[in-house]
C-alpha positions as CSV (number, residue, x, y, z in Angstrom):
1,X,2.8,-14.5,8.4
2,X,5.2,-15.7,5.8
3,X,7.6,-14.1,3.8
4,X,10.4,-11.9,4.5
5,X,9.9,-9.9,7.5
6,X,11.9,-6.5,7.1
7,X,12.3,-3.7,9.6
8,X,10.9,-0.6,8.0
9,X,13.1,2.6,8.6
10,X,11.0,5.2,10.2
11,X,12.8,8.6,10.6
12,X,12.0,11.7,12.1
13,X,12.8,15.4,10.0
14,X,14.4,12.9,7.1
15,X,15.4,13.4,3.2
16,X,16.3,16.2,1.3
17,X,12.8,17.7,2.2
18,X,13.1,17.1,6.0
19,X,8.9,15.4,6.1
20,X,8.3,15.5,10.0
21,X,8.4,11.6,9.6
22,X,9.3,9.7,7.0
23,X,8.5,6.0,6.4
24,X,10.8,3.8,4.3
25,X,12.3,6.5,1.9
26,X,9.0,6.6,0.3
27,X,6.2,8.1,2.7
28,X,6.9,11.7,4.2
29,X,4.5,12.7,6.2
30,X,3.6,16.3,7.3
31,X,2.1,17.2,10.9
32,X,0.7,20.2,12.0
33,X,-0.9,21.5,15.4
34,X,-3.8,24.2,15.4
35,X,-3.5,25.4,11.6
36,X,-3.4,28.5,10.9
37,X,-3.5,30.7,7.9
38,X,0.5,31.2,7.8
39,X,0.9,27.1,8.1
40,X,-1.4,26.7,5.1
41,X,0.6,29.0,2.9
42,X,4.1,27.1,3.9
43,X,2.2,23.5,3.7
44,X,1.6,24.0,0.1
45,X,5.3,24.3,-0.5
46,X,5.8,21.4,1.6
47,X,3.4,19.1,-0.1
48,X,4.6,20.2,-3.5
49,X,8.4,19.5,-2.1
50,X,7.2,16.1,-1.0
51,X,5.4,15.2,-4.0
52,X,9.0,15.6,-5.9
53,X,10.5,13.1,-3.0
54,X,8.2,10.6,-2.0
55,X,5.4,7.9,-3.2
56,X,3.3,9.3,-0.8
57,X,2.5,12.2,1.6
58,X,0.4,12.0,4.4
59,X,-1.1,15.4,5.7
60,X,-2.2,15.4,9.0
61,X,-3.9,17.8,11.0
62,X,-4.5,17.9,14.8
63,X,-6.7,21.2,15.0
64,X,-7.4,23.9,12.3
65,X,-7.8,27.2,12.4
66,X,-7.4,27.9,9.1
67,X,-10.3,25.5,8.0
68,X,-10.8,27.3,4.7
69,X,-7.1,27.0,3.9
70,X,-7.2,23.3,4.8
71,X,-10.5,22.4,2.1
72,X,-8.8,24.4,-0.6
73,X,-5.3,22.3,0.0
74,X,-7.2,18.7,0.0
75,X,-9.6,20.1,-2.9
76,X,-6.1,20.8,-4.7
77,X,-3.6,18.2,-3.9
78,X,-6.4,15.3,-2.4
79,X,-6.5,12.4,-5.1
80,X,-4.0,13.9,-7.5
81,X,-0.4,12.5,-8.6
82,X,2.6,15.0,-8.9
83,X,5.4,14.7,-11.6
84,X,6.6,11.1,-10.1
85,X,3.3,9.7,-9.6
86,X,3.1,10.5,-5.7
87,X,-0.4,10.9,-3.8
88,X,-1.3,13.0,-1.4
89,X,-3.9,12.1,1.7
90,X,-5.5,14.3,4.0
91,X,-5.8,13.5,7.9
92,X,-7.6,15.4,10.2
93,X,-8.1,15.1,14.5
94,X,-10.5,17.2,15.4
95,X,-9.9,19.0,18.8
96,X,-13.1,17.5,20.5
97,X,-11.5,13.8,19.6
98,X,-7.8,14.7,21.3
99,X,-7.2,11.3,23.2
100,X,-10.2,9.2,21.9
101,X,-9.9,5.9,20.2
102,X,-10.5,6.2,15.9
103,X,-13.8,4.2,17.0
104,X,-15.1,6.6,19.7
105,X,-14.5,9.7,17.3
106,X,-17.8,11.0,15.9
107,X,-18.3,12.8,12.1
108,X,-15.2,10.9,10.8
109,X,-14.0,8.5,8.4
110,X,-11.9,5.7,8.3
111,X,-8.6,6.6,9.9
112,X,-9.8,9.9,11.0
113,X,-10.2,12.1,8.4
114,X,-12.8,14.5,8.3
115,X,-16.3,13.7,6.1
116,X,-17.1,16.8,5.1
């Protein structure tokens, strides 16, 4: 493909705000399993953590049961740039697509994020 080819650090629980992965010192990204009301309150705190440590911070979901927590964290954080210019994206598996190919997944978006 041309150009330099580089191997990309990935690490796992990485940086001063241990992200669940991070990508290259510049992408922490936050996972969480079956979301529930407590997880929301902490992931704010995370994602405003991240947002002082990295370009960008992936939030991705697999499950919710906190579903109004979730809306109010994308409505407030989806789209906006902290203090250092970071973004924040929203990602979320919905149970009934556990296993399924991005493709096969109904009522979502590119990359799997939920349309609603």
């Amino acid at each position: 493909m041309g150009g330099n080819q580089r191997d990309i650090p990935v690490s796992k629980e990485h940086g001063k705000s241990k992200a669940d992965i991070a990508v290259d010192d510049s992408v922490g990204i936050e996972m969480k399993r079956e979301l529930s009301n407590s997880q929301t309150k902490k992931l704010r705190g995370q994602i405003e953590d991240y947002l002082d440590n990295y370009s960008y911070v992936i939030v991705l979901a697999c499950g919710i049961k906190d579903k109004d927590g979730w809306r109010k964290l994308k409505n407030k954080y989806q789209g906006q740039q902290g203090f250092d210019g970071g973004q924040v994206e929203f990602i979320w598996k919905k149970k009934e697509s556990y296993g399924k190919e991005l493709n096969e997944s109904q009522n979502q978006g590119s990359f799997g994020r939920d349309i609603f």
